[in-house]
C-alpha positions in Angstrom: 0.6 20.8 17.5 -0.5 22.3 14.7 0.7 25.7 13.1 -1.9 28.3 11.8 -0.6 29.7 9.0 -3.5 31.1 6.9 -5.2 34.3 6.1 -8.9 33.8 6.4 -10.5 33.9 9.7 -11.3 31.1 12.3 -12.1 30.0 15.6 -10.9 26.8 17.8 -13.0 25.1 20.7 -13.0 24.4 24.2 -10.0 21.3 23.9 -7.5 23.4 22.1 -5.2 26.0 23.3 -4.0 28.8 21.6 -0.3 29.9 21.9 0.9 33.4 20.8 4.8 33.7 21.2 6.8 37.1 21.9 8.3 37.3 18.2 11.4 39.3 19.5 11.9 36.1 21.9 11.0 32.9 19.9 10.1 32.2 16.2 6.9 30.8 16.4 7.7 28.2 13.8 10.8 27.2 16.1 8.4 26.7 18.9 6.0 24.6 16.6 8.9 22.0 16.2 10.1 23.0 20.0 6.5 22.2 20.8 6.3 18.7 19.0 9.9 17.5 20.2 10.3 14.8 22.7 11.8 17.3 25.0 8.4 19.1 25.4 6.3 15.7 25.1 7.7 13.9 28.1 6.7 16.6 30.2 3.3 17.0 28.8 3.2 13.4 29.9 4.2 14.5 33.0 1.9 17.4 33.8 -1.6 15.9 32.2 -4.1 14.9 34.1 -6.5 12.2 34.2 -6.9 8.0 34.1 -8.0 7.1 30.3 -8.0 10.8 28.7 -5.5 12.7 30.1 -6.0 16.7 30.3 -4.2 19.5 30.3 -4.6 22.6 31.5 -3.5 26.5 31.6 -1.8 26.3 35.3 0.2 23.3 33.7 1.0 24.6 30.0 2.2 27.7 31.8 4.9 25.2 33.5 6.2 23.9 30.0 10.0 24.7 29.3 11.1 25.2 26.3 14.4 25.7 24.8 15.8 29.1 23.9 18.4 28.6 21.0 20.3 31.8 19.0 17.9 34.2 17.1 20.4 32.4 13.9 19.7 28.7 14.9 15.9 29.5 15.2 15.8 31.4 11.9 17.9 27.7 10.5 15.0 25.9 11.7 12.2 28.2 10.5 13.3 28.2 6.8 13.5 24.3 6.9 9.8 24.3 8.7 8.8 26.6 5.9 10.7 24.3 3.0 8.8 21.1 4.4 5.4 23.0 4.1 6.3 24.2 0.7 7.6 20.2 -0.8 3.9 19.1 1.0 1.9 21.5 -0.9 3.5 20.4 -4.0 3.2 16.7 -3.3 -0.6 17.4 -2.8 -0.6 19.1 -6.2 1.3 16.5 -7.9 -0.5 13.8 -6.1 -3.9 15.2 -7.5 -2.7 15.7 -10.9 -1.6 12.2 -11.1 -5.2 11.4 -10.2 -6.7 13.7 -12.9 -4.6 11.9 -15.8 -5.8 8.8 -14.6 -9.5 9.5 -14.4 -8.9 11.1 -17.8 -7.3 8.3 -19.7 -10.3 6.2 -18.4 -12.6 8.3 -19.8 -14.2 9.0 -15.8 -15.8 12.8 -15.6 -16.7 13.8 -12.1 -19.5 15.6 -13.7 -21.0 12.3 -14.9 -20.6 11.0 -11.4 -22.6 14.3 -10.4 -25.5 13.7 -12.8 -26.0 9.9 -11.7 -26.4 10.9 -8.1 -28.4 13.7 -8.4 -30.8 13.0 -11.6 -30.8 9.0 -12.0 -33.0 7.3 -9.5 -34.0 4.5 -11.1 -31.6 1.5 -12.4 -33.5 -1.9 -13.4 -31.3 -5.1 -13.2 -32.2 -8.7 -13.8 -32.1 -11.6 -11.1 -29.0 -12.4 -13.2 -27.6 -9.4 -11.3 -29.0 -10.4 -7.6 -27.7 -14.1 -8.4 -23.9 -13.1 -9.6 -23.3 -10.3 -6.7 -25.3 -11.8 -3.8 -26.3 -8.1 -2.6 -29.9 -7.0 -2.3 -29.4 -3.5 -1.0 -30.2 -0.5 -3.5 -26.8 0.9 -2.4 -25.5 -1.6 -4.4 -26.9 -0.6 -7.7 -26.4 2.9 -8.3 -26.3 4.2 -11.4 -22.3 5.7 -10.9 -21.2 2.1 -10.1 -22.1 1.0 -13.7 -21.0 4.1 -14.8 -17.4 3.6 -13.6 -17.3 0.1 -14.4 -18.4 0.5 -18.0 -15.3 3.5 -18.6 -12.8 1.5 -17.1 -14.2 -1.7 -19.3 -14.0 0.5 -22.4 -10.3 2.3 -22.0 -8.2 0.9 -19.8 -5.7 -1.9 -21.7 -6.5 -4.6 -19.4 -7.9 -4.9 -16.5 -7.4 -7.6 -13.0 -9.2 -9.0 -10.4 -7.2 -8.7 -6.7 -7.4 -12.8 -6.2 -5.7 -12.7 -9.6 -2.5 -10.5 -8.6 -2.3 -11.3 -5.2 -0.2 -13.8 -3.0 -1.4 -12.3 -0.2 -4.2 -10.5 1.1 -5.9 -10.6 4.9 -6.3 -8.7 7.5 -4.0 -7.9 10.1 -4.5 -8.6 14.2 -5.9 -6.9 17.4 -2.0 -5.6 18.4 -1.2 -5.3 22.0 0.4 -2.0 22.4 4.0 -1.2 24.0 5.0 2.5 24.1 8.5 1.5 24.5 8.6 -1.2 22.3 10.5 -1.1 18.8 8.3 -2.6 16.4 5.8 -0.4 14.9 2.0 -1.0 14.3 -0.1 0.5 11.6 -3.6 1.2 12.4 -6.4 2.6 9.8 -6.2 6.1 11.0 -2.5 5.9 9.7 -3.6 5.2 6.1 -3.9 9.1 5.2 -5.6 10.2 2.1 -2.3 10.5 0.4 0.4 9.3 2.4 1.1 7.1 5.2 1.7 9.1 8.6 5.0 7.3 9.4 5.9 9.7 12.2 3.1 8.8 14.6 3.0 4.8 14.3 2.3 2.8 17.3 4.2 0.7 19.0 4.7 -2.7 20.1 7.4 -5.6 21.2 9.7 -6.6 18.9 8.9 -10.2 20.0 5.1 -9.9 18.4 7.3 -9.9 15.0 7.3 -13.8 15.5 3.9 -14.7 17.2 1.8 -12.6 14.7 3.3 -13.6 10.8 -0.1 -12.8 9.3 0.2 -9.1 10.3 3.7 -8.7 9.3 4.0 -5.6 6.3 7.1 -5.6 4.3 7.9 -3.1 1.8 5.2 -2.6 -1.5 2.7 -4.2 0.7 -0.9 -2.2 0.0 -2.4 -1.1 2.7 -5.7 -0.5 3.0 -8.8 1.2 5.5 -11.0 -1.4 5.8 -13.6 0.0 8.5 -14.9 3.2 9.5 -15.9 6.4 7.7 -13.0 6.4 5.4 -12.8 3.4 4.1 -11.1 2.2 1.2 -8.1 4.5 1.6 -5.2 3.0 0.2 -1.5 3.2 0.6 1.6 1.7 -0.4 4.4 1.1 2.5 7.3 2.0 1.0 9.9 1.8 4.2 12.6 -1.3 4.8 11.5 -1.2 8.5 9.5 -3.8 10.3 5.9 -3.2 10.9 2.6 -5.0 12.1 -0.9 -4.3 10.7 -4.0 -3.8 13.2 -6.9 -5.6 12.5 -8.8 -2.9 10.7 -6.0 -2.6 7.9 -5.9 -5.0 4.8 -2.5 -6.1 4.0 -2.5 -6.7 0.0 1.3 -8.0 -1.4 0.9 -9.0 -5.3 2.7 -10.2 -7.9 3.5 -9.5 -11.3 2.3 -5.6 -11.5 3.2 -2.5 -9.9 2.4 -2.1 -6.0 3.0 1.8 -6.4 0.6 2.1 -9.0 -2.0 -0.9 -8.1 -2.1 0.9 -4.9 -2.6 4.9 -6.3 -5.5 3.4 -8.6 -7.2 1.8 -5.3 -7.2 5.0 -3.6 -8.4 7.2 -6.7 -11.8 7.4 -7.6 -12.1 4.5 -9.6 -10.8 2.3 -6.3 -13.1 4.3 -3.5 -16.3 3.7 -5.8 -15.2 -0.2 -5.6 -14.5 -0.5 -2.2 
């Protein structure tokens, strides 16, 4: 459930439902959280349809109960909807501007980056090249790679290889999913581009703790999207609780420097052109 709270125009497709609430009735913000609560969820679980993809449809939404509290109580929960919205946007902002001073201390202009895609099509290297990378694909050799490369050479005060910092690094394993279970599981499309969605892990049997050791996270473990369209994405897990990595999540634990910030220079520009 999503809420649609902004003023330009736009349009939704065929698998989407659009809910417009009687404002005298129910907040529509209260209804949002209503909406999402496990209250509401077991009996969407309930009234879908279907073997693999379940459906739903109009004659069963129109059957979904939902809790009418006091006008006060819903107004309680609306401004703390509205505060949460509020701290997001300004973690984005922060989050970005933490990226800009990076890129900026490394000397890194997206401009530059801009120029070398669109105006540099030619970039000579020497079997030297071939025989220390092992890659043959153009791909490999763009002219923003270098580009990056040589900045971050130049300004930053030192600079590490992984296999230097780390005391661990693999993948984790295909899970076997419980939805009762107690142990949660971290797959890529829980690696966000800022944050890890820790509200919608999987789950899985606490046992699985003991059987799979190589897919155990603990805390300051770097995670990272290793297939798919957004790969590279990088996060650091920053909760005491259990958790299992799938197999298409890299689980990175180092030593000696910072996990926050190892992990925040992965997933800026300078990481995603490297990965």
């Amino acid at each position: 459930y999503l809420v649609y709270n902004i003023s330009e125009n736009a349009t939704f497709n065929q698998r989407v439902f659009r809910l417009r609430f009687n404002k005298n009735l129910v907040s529509p913000l209260f209804a949002f959280i209503a909406l999402k609560s496990k209250f509401v969820r077991f009996q969407i679980e309930r009234l879908g349809r279907g073997n693999n993809q379940l459906n739903l449809n109009i004659p069963e939404l129109n059957q979904i109960k939902i809790p009418i509290l006091t006008i006060t109580f819903q107004q309680k929960i609306e401004e703390l909807v509205k505060a949460a919205y509020t701290t997001q946007e300004t973690s984005k902002k922060l989050y970005q501007a933490a990226e800009n001073l990076l890129l900026a201390e490394l000397g890194i202009d997206e401009k530059t980056f801009q120029v070398a895609d669109n105006e540099v099509v030619v970039n000579e290297k020497s079997f030297r090249d071939f025989e220390n990378s092992w890659r043959l694909d153009a791909e490999y050799y763009q002219p923003k790679y270098d580009l990056a490369d040589e900045a971050a050479q130049k300004n930053a005060h030192y600079i590490k290889y992984i296999n230097e910092i780390s005391v661990h690094n693999a993948r984790g394993l295909q899970p076997i999913y419980d939805e009762n279970g107690t142990l949660d599981i971290i797959n890529s499309r829980h690696i966000l581009e800022q944050e890890l969605d820790y509200q919608n892990f999987e789950k899985t049997h606490a046992s699985f703790w003991e059987t799979q050791e190589r897919a155990r996270i603990y805390k300051n473990d770097i995670l990272t999207y290793t297939t798919g369209a957004n790969i590279g994405r990088t996060q650091v897990y920053s909760s005491q609780e259990r958790a299992l990595a799938s197999n298409h999540v890299n689980i990175l634990r180092i030593k000696e420097e910072n996990p926050v910030y190892v992990a925040f220079v992965l997933n800026s520009k300078i990481g995603r052109l490297q990965t």
